[in-house]
Backbone and ligand atoms as CSV (ligand in chain L), in Angstrom:
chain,resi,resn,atom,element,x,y,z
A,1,UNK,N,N,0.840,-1.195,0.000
A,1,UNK,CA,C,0.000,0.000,0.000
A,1,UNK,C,C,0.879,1.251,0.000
A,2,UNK,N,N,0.404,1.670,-1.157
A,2,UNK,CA,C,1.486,3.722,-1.025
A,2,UNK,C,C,0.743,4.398,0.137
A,3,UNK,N,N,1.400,4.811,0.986
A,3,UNK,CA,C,1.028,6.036,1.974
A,3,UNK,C,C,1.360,7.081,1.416
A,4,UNK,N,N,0.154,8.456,2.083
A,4,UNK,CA,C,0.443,9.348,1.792
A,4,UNK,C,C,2.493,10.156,1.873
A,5,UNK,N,N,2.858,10.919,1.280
A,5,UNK,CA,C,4.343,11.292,1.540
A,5,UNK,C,C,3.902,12.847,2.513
A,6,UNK,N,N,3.776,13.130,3.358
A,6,UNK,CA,C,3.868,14.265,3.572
A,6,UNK,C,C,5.137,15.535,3.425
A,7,UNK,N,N,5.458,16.083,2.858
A,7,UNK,CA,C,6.249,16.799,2.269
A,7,UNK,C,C,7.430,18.178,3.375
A,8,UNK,N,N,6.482,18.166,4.089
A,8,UNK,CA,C,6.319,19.250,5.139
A,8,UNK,C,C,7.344,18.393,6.101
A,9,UNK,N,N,7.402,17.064,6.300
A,9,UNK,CA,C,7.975,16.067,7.490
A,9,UNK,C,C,9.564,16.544,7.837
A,10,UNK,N,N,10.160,16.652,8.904
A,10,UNK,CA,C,11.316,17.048,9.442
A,10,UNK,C,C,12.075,16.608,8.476
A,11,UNK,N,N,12.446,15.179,7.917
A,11,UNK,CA,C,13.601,14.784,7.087
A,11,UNK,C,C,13.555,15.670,5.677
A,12,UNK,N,N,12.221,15.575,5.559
A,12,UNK,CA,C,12.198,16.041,4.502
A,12,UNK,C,C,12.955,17.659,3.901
A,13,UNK,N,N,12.674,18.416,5.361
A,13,UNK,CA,C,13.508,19.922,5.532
A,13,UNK,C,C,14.224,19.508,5.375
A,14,UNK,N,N,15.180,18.671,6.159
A,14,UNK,CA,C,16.953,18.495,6.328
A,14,UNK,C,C,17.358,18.523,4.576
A,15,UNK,N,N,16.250,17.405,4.079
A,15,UNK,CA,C,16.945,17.571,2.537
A,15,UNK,C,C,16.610,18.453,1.754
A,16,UNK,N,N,16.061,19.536,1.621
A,16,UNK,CA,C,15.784,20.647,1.303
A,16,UNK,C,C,16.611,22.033,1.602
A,17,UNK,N,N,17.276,21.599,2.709
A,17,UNK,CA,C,18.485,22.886,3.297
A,17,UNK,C,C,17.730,23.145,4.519
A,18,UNK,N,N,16.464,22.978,4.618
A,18,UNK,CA,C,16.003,23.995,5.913
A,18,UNK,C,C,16.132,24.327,6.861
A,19,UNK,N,N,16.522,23.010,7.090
A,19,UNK,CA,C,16.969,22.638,8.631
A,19,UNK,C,C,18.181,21.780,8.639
A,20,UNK,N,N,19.287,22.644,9.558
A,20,UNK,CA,C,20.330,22.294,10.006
A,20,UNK,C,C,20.824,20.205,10.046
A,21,UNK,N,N,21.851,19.897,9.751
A,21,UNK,CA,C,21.994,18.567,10.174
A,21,UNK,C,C,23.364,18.115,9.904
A,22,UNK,N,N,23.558,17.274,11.120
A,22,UNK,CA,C,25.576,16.595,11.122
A,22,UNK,C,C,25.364,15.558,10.193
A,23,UNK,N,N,25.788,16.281,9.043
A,23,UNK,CA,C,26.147,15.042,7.956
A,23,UNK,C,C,26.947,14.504,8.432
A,24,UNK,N,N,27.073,13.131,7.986
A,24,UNK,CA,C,28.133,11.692,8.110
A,24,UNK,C,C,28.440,12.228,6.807
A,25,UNK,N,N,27.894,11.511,5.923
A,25,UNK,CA,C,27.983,11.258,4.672
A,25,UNK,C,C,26.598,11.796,3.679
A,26,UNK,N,N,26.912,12.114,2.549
A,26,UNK,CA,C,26.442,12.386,1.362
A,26,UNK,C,C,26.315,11.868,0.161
A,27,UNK,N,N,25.602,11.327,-0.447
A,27,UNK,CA,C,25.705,10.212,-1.851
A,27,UNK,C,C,24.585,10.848,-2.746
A,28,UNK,N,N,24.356,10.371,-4.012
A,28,UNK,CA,C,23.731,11.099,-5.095
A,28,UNK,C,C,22.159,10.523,-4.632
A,29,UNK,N,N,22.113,9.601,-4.195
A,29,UNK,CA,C,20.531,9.279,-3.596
A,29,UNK,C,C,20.306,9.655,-2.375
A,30,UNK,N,N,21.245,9.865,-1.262
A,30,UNK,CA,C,21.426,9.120,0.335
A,30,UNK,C,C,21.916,10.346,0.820
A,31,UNK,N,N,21.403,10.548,1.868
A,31,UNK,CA,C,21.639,11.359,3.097
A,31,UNK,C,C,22.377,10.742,4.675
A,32,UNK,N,N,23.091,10.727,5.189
A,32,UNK,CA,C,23.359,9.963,6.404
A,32,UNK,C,C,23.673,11.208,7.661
A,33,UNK,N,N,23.132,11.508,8.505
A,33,UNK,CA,C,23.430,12.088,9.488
A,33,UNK,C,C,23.307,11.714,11.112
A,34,UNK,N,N,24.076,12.605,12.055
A,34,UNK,CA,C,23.710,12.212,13.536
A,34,UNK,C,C,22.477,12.420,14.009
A,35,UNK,N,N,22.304,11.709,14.780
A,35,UNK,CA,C,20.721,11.438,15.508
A,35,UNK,C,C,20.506,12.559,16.453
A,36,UNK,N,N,19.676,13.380,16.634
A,36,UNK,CA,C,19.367,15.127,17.649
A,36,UNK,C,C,19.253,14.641,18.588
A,37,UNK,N,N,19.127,13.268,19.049
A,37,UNK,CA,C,18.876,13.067,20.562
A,37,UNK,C,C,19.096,11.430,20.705
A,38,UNK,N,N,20.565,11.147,20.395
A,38,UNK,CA,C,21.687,9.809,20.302
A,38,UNK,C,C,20.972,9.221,21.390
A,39,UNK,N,N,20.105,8.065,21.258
A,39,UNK,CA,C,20.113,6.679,21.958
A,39,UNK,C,C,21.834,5.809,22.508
A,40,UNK,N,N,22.522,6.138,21.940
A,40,UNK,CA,C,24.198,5.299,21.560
A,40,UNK,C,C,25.093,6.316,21.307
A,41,UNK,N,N,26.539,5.907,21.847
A,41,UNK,CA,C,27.369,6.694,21.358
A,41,UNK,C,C,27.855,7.205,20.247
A,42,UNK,N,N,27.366,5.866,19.183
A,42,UNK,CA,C,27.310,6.251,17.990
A,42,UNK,C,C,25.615,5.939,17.502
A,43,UNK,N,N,24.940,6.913,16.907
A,43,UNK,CA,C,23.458,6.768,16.459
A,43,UNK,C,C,23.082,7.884,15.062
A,44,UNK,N,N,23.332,7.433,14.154
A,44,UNK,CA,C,23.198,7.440,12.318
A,44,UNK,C,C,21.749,7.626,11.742
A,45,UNK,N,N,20.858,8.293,11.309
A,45,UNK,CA,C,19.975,7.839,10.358
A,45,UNK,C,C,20.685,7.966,8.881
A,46,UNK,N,N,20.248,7.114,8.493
A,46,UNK,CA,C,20.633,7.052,7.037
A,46,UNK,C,C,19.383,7.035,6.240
A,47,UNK,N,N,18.855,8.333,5.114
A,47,UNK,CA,C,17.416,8.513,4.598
A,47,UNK,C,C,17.845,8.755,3.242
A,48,UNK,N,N,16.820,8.020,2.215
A,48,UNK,CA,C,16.816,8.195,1.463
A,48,UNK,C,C,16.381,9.688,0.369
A,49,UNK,N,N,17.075,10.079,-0.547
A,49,UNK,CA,C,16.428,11.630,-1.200
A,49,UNK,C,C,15.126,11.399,-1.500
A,50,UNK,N,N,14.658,10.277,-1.692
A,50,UNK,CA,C,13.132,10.135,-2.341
A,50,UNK,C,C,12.284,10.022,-1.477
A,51,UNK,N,N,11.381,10.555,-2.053
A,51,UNK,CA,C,9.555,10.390,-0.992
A,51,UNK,C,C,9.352,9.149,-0.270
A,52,UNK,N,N,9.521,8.364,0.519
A,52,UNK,CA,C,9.163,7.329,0.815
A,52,UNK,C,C,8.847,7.350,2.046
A,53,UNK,N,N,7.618,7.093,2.430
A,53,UNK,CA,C,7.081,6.764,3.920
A,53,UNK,C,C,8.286,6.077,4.663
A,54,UNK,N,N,8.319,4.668,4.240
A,54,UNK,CA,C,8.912,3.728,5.392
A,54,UNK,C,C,9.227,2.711,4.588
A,55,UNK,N,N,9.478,1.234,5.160
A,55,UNK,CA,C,10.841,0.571,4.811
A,55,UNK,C,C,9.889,-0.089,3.924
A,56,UNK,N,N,9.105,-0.409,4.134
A,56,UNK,CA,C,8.188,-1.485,2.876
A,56,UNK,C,C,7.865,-0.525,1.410
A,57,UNK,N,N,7.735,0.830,1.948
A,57,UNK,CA,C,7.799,1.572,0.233
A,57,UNK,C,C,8.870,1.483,-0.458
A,58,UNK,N,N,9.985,1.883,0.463
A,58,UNK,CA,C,11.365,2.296,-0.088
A,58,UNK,C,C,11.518,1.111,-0.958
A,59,UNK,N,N,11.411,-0.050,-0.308
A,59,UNK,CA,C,11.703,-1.564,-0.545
A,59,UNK,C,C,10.844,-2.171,-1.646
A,60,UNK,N,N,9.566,-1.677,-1.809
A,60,UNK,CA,C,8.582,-2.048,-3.174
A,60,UNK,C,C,8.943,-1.069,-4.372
A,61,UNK,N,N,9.124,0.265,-3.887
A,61,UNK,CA,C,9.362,1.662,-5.214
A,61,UNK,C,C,10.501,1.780,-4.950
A,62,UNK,N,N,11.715,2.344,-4.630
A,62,UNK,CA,C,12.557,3.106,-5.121
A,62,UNK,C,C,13.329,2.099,-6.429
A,63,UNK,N,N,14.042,2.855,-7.298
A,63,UNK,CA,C,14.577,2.039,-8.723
A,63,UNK,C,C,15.809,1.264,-8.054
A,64,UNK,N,N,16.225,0.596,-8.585
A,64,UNK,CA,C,17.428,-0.256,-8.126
A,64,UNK,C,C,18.553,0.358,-7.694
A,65,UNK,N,N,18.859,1.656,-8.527
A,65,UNK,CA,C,20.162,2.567,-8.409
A,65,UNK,C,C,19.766,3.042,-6.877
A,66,UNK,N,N,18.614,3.576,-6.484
A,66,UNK,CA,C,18.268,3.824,-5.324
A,66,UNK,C,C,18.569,3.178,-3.968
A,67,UNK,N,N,18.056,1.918,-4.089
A,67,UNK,CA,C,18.498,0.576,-3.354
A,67,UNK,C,C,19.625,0.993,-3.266
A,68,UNK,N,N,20.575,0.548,-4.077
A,68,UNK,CA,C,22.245,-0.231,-4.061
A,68,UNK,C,C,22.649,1.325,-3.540
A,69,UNK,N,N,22.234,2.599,-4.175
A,69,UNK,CA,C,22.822,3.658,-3.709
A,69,UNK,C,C,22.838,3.802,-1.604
A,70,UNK,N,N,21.689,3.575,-1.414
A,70,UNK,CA,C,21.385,3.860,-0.151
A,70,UNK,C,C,22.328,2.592,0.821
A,71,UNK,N,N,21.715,1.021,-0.106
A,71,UNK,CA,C,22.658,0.250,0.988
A,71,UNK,C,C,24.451,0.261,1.308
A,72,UNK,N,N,24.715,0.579,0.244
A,72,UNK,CA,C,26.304,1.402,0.018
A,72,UNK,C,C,26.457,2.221,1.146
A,73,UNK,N,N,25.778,3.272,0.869
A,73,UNK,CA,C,25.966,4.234,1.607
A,73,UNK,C,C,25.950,3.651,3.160
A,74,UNK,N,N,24.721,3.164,3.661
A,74,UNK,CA,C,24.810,2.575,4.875
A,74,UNK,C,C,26.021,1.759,5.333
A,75,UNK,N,N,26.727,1.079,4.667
A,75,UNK,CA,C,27.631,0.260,4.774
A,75,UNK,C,C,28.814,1.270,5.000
A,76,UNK,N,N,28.970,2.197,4.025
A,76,UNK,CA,C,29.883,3.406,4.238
A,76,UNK,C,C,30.245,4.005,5.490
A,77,UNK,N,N,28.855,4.158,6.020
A,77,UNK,CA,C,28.521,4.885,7.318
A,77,UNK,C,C,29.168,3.750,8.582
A,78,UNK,N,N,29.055,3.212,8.581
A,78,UNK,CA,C,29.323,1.492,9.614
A,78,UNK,C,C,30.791,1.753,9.373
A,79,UNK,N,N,31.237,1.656,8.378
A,79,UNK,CA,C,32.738,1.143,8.356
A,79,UNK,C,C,33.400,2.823,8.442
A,80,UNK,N,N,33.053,4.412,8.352
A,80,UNK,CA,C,33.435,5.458,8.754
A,80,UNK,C,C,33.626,5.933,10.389
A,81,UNK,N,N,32.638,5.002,11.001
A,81,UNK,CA,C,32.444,5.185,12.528
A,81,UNK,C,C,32.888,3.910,13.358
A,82,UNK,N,N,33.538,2.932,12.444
A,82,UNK,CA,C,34.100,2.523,12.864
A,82,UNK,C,C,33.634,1.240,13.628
A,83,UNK,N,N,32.175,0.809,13.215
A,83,UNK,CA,C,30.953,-0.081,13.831
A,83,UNK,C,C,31.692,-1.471,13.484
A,84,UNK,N,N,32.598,-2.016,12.007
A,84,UNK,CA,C,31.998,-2.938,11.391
A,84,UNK,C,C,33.439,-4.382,12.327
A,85,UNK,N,N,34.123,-3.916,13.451
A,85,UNK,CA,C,34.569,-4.815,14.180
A,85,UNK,C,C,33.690,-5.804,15.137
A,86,UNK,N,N,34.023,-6.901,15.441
A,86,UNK,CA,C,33.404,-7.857,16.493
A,86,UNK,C,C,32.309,-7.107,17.146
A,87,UNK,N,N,32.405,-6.174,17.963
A,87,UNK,CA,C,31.798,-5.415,18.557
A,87,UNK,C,C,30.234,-5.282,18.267
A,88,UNK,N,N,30.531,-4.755,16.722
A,88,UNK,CA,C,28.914,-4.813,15.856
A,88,UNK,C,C,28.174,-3.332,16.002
A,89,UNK,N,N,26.986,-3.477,16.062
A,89,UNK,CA,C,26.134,-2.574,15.650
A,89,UNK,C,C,25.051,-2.959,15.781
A,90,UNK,N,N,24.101,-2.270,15.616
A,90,UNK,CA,C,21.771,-2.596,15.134
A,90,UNK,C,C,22.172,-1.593,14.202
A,91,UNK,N,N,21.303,-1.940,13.304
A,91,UNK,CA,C,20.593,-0.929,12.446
A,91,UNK,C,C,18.932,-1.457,12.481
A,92,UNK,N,N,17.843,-0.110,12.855
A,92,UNK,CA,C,16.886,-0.808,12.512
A,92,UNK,C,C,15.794,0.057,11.993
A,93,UNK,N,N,15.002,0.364,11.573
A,93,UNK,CA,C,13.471,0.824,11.071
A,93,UNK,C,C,12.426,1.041,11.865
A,94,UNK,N,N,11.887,2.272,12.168
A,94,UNK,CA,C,10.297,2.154,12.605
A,94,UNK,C,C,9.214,2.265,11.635
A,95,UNK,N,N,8.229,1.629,11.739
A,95,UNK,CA,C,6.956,1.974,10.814
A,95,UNK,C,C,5.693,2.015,11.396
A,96,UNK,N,N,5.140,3.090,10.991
A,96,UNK,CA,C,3.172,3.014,11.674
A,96,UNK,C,C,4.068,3.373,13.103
A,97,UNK,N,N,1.892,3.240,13.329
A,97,UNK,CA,C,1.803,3.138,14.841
A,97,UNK,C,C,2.711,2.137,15.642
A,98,UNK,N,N,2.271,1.062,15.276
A,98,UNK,CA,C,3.177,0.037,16.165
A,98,UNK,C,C,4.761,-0.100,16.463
A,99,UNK,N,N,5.352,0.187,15.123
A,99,UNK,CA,C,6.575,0.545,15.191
A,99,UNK,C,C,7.276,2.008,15.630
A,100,UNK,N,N,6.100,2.796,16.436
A,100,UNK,CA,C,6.249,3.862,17.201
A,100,UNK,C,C,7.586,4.683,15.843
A,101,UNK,N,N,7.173,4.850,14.906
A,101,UNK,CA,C,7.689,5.787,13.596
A,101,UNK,C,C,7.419,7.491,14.061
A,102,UNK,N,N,7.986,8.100,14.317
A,102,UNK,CA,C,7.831,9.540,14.463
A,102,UNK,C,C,8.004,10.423,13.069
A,103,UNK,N,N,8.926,10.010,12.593
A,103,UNK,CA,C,9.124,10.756,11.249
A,103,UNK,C,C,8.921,10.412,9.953
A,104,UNK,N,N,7.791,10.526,9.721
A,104,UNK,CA,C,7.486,9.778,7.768
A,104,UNK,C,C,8.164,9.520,6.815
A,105,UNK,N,N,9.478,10.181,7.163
A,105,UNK,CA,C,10.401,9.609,5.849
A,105,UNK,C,C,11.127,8.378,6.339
A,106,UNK,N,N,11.708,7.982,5.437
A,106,UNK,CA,C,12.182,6.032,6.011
A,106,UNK,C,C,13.308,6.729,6.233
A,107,UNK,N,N,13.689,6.157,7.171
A,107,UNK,CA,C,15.357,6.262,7.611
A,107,UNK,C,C,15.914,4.792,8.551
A,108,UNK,N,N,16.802,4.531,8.497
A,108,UNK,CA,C,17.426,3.115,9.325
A,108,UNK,C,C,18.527,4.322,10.274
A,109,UNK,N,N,17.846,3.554,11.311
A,109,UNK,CA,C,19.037,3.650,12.725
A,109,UNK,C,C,19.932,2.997,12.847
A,110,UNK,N,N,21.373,3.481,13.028
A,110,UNK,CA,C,22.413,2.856,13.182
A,110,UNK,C,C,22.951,2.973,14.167
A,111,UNK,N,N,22.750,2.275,15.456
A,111,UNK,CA,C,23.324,2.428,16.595
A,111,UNK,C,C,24.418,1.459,16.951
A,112,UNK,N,N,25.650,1.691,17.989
A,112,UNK,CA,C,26.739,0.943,18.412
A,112,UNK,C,C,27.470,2.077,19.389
A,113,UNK,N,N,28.355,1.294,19.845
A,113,UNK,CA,C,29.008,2.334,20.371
A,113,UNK,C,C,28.908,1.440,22.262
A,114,UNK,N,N,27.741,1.239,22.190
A,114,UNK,CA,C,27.796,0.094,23.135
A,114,UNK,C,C,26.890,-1.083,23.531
A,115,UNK,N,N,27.006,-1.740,24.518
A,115,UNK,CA,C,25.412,-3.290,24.272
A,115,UNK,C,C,24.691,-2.405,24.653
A,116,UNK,N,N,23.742,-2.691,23.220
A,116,UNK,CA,C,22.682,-1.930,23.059
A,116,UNK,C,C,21.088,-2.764,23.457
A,117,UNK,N,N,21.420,-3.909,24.497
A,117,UNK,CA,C,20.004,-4.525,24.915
A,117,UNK,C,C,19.707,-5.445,24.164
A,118,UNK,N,N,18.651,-5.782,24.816
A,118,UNK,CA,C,17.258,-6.638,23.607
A,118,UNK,C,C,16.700,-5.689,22.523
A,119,UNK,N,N,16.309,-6.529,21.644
A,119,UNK,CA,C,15.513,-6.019,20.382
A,119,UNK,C,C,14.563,-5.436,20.740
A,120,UNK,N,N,13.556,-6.123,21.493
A,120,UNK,CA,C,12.187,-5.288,21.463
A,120,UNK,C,C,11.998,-5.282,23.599
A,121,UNK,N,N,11.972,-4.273,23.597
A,121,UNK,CA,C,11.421,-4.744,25.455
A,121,UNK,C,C,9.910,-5.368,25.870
A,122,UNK,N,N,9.492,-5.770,26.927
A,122,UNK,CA,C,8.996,-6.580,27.148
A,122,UNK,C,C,7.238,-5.979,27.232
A,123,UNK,N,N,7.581,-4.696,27.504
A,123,UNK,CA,C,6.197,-3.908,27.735
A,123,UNK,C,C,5.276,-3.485,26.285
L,1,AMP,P1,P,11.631,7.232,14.441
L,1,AMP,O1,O,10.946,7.172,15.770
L,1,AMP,O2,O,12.161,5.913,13.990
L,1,AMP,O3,O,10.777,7.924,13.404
L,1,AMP,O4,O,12.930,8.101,14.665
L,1,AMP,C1,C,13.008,9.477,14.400
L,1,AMP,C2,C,14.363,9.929,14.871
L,1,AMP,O5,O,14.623,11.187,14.311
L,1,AMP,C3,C,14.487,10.076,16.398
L,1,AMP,O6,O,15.547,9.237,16.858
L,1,AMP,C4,C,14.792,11.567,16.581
L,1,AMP,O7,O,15.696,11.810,17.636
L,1,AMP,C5,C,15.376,11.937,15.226
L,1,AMP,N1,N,15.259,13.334,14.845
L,1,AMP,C6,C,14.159,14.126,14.899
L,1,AMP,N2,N,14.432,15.352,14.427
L,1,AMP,C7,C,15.733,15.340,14.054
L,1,AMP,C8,C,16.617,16.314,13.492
L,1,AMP,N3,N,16.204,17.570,13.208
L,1,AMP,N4,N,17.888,15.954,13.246
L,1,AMP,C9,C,18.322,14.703,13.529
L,1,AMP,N5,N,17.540,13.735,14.056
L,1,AMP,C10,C,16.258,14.054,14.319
């Protein structure tokens, strides 16, 4: 199902200039910056330039160059901060309600830096 894109959405400024943001990295599709309020010592969104709600759009629409551009990039980001030893990393996605998603554009979290818990808590 396409969801609406709301246009107006915070990520969406960042890629527009509007609003301020600590680039990581920059790619011809891909945006990667620090998180305004780091869960982890190290904490990444990595968002795509295109309209996309969340991970099941990005993942049904964007063109292939899109894909490979963005997962690159993510991989970029991991091995710049230095994530991709024993140690490790999460990267993960919110969507909808349930996946408590705050911001409509898809972005993957990249957190490390330290044990970062269980996956989902219990409540
Ligand atoms: P989610 O709940 O998965 O939609 O995550 C949204 C994330 O965006 C949260 O971790 C916020 O701290 C982060 N965030 C919100 N506004 C900004 C901003 N202006 N710059 C960087 N990160 C932001």
């Amino acid at each position: 199902m396409t969801k609406a894109y709301d246009p107006n959405n915070i990520f969406a400024r960042i890629l527009r200039g509007e609003i301020p943001n600590k680039t990581v990295l920059e790619t011809a599709h891909s945006l990667a910056f620090h998180d305004i309020s780091p869960q982890a010592p190290v904490h990444v969104l990595v968002i795509p330039k295109g309209a996309y709600v969340d991970f099941a759009e990005f993942a049904a629409r964007a063109p292939a160059e899109e894909l490979v551009d963005f997962h690159r990039a993510c991989a970029q980001v991991c091995d710049m901060l230095g994530l991709t030893g024993p140690e490790g990393y999460r990267a993960i996605t919110n969507a909808g309600s349930h996946g408590m998603q705050e911001v409509p554009h898809y972005h993957l979290h990249i957190l490390g830096g330290r044990v970062l818990g269980r996956l989902v808590s219990p409540d």
